[in-house]
C-alpha positions as CSV (number, residue, x, y, z in Angstrom):
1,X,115.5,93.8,97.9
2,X,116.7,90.3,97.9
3,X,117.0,90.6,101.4
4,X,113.5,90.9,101.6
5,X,112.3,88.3,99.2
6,X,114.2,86.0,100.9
7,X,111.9,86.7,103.7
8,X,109.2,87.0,101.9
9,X,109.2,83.9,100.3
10,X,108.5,81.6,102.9
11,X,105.5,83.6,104.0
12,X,104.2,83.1,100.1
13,X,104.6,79.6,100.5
14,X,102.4,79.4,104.2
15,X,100.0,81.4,101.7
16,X,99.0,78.3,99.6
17,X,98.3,76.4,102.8
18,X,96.7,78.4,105.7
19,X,93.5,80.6,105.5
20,X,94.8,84.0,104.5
21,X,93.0,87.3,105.5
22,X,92.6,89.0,102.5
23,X,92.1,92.8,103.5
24,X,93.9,96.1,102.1
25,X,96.2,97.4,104.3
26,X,96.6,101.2,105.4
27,X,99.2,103.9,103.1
28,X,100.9,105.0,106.2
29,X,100.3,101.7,108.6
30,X,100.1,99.0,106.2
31,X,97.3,98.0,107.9
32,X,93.8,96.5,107.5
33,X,91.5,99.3,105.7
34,X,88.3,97.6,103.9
35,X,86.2,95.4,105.9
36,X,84.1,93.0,103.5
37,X,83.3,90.6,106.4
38,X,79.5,90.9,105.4
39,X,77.8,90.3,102.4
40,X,74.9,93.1,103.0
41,X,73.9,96.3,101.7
42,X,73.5,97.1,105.4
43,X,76.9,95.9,107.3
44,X,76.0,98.1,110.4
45,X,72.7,96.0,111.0
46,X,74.1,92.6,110.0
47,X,74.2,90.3,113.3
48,X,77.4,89.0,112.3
49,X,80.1,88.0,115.3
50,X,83.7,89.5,115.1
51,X,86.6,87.4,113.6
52,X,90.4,87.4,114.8
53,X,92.8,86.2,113.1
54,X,97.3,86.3,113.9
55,X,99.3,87.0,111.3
56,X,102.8,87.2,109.7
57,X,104.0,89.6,107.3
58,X,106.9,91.0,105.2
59,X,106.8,94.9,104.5
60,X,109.2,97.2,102.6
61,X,108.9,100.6,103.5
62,X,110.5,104.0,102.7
63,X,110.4,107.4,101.6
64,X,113.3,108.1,98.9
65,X,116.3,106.0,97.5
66,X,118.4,105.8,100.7
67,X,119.4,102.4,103.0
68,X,118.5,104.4,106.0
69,X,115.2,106.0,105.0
70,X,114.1,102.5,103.8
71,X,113.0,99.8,106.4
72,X,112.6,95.9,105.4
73,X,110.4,94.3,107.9
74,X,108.8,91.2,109.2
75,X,106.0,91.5,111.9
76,X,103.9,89.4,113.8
77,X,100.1,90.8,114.4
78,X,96.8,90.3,115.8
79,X,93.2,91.8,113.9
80,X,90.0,92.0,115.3
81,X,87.4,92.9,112.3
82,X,83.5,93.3,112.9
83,X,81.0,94.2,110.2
84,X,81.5,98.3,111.5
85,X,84.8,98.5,112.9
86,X,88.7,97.1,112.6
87,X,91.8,96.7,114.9
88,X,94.8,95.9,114.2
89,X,98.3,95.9,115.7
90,X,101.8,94.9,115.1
91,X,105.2,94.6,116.2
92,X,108.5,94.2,114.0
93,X,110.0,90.5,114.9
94,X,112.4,90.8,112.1
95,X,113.8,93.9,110.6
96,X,116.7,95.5,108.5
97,X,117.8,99.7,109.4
98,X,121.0,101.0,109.1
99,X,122.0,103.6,111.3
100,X,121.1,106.9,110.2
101,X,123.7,109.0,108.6
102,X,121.9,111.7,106.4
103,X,118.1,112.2,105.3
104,X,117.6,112.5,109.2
105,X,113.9,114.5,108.2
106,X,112.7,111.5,106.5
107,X,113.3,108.9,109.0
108,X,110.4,110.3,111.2
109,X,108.1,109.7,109.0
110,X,107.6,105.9,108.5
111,X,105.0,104.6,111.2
112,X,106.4,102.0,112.7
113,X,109.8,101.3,111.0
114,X,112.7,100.1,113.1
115,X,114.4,97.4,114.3
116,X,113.0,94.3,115.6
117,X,111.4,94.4,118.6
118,X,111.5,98.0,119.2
119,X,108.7,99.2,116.6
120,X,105.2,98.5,116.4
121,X,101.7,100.5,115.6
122,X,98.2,100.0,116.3
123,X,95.4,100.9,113.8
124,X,91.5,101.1,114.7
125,X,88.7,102.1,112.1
126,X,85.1,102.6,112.1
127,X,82.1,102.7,109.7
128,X,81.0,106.5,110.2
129,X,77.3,105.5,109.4
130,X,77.3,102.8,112.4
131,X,77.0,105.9,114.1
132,X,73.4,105.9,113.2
133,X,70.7,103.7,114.6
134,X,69.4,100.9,111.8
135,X,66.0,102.7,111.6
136,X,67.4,106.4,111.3
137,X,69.4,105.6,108.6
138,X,66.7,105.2,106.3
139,X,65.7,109.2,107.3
140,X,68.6,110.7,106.8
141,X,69.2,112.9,103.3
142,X,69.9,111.0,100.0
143,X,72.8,112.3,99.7
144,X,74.6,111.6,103.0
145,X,72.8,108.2,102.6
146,X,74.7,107.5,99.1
147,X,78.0,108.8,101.2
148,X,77.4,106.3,103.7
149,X,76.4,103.8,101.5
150,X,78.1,99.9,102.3
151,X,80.2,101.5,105.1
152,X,82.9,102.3,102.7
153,X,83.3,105.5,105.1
154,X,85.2,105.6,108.2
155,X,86.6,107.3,110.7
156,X,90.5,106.2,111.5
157,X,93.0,106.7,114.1
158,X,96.6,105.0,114.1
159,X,99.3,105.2,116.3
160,X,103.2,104.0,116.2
161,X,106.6,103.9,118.3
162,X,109.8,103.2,117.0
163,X,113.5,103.5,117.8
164,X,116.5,104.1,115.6
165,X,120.4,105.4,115.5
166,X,121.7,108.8,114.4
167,X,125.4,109.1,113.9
168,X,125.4,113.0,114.7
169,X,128.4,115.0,113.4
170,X,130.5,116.4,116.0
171,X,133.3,119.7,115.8
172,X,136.5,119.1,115.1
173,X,137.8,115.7,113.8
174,X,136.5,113.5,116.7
175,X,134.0,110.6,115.5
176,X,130.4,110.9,114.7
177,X,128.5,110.1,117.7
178,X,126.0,107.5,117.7
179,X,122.8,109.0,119.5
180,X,119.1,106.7,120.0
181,X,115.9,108.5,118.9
182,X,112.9,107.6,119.3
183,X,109.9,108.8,117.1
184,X,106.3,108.7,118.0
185,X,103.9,109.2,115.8
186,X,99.8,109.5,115.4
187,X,97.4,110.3,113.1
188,X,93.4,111.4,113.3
189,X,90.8,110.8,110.0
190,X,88.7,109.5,107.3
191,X,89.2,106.8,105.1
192,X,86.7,106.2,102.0
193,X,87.0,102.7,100.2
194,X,86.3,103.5,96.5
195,X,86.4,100.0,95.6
196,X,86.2,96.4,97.3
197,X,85.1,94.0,94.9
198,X,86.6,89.8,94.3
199,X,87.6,88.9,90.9
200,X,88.1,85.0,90.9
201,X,87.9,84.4,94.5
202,X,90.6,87.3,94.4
203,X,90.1,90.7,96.5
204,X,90.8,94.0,94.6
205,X,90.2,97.3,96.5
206,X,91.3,100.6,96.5
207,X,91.0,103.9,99.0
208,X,91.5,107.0,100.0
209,X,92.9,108.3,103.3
210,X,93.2,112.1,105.0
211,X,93.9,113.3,108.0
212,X,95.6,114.9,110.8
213,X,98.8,113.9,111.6
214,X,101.8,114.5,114.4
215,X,105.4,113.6,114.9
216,X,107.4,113.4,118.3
217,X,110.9,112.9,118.9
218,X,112.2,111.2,121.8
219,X,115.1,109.2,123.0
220,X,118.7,110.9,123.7
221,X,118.6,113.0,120.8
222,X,115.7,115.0,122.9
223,X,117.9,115.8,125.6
224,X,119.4,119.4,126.6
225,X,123.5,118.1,126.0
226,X,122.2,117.4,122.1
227,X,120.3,120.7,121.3
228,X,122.5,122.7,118.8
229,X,123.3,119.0,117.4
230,X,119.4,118.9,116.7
231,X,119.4,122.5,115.9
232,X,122.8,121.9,113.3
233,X,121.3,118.6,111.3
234,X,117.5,119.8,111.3
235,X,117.5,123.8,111.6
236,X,114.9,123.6,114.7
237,X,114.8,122.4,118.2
238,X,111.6,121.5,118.0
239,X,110.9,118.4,119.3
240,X,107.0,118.3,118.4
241,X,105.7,118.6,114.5
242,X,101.6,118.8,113.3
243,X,100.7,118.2,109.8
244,X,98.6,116.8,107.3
245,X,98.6,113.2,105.6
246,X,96.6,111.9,102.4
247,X,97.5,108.6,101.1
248,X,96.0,106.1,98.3
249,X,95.6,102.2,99.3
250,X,95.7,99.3,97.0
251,X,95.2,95.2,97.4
252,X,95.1,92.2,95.1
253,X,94.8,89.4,96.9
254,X,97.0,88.8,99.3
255,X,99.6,91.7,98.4
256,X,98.8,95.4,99.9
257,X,100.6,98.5,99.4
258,X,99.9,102.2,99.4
259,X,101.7,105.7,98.9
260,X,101.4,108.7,101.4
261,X,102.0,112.5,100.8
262,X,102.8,113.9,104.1
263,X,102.9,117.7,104.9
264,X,104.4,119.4,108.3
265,X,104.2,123.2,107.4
266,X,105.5,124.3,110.7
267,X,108.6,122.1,110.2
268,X,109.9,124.2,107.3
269,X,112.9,123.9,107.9
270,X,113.8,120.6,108.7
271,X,115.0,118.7,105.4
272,X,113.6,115.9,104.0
273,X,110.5,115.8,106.2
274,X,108.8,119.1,106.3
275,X,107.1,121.0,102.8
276,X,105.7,117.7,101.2
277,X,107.0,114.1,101.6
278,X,106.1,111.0,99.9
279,X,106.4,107.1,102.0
280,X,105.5,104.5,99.6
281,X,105.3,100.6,101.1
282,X,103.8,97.2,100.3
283,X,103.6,93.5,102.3
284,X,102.7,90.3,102.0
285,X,100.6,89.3,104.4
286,X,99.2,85.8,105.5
287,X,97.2,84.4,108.7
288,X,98.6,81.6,110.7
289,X,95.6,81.7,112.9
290,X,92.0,82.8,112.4
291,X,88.7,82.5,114.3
């Protein structure tokens, strides 16, 4: 932790001086969620031109009390945000992991944690009700209409690559060997913003996120020469997993964070990462430049 605040810190400091582009961030890709760029009951119809902005931030990530299932990160992005739909991407410039000794299941399931300059995810999201024309809004059923309602509905698709080290036990007394893995990961759903309001100039929003969600393992570790390895530390040889994500989001001001439950049913048996796992994270987040 001090490691991080000690990154952190600086970032707080920029904060004071620089525009800063207060937005919730994602459960699983700390990423931009809520998009109050409009001021309109109607968002969708509003002629209002896209901004951009680049920004820095500081992220602490992870799914348990272990040093190698919990990432400390800085990353340099780029958002695009429109009044229907957001974009935003990422790559880690400065990052803390320790090679992976145990808890091998939960290191797959972090989007985007690694080391620096070998991890980085992409997020897009889009008002389901931009879907509709202006005028056949107005004719669809009260119901879906109150659904719909500000755009706080959206559709959501993220995506993430990242590297890491696992020290894989070997027979006899010879040394652990040290083995690069690379996870991929994407995910497919809905996000519903339940609220996005400002307090004193200050955003405060809260969400809801669900979805599908999938796991692939590359790198050495997916190689023939390391199969009873994987088959030894995880109980499968799988190298693919499906499953199902649901995750709340927070914001005040410019800190985010959110918590993820994470399900792979057809992974049973690999530990740590299968039945029902929990990644909770947070960043500070601030723009250098917007436009």
């Amino acid at each position: 932790m001090k490691k991080l605040f000690r990154f952190v810190r600086p970032l707080a400091g920029v904060a004071l001086s620089i525009a800063v582009l207060n937005r919730p961030i994602g459960a699983q890709t700390l990423q931009t969620f809520a998009a109050r760029a409009v001021e309109s009951p109607d968002r969708a119809c509003a002629q209002t031109s896209p901004t951009t902005a680049v920004f820095l931030s500081g992220a602490l990530t992870g799914g348990k009390d272990s040093s190698n299932t919990t990432a400390t990160s800085g990353a340099l992005g780029i958002s695009r945000l429109s009044p229907t739909w957001s974009f935003s991407g990422q790559i880690n410039i400065a990052a803390k992991q320790d090679t992976v000794r145990d808890g091998f299941g939960a290191s797959l399931l972090t989007p985007g944690s690694g080391k620096a300059l070998t991890a980085g995810l992409l997020e897009w999201r889009r008002s389901i009700g931009s879907f509709f024309g202006c005028e056949s809004r107005g004719k669809l059923p009260r119901l879906v209409r109150e659904i719909l309602r500000d755009d706080h509905l959206k559709v959501r698709a993220y995506g993430t690559v990242s590297s890491s080290v696992w020290s894989l036990p070997v027979a006899g007394s010879a040394p652990a060997e040290a083995v690069s893995v690379v996870p991929i990961g994407f995910g497919l759903g809905l996000g519903y913003t339940l609220i996005d309001e400002a307090f004193d100039e200050k955003p405060v929003a809260a969400g809801i996120v669900f979805g599908f969600s999938r796991r692939l393992i590359h790198g050495d570790i997916a190689g023939e020469s390391h199969d009873l390895q994987r088959q030894a530390i995880l109980g499968t040889s799988k190298e693919s997993f499906s499953g199902y994500e649901t995750g709340l989001e927070l914001q005040f001001a410019q800190i985010s964070g959110g918590v993820t439950f994470y399900s792979f049913p057809r992974a049973a048996t690999v530990p740590g990462f299968s039945r029902g796992q929990v990644v909770a994270g947070f960043s500070i987040r601030s723009n250098v430049l917007e436009k």
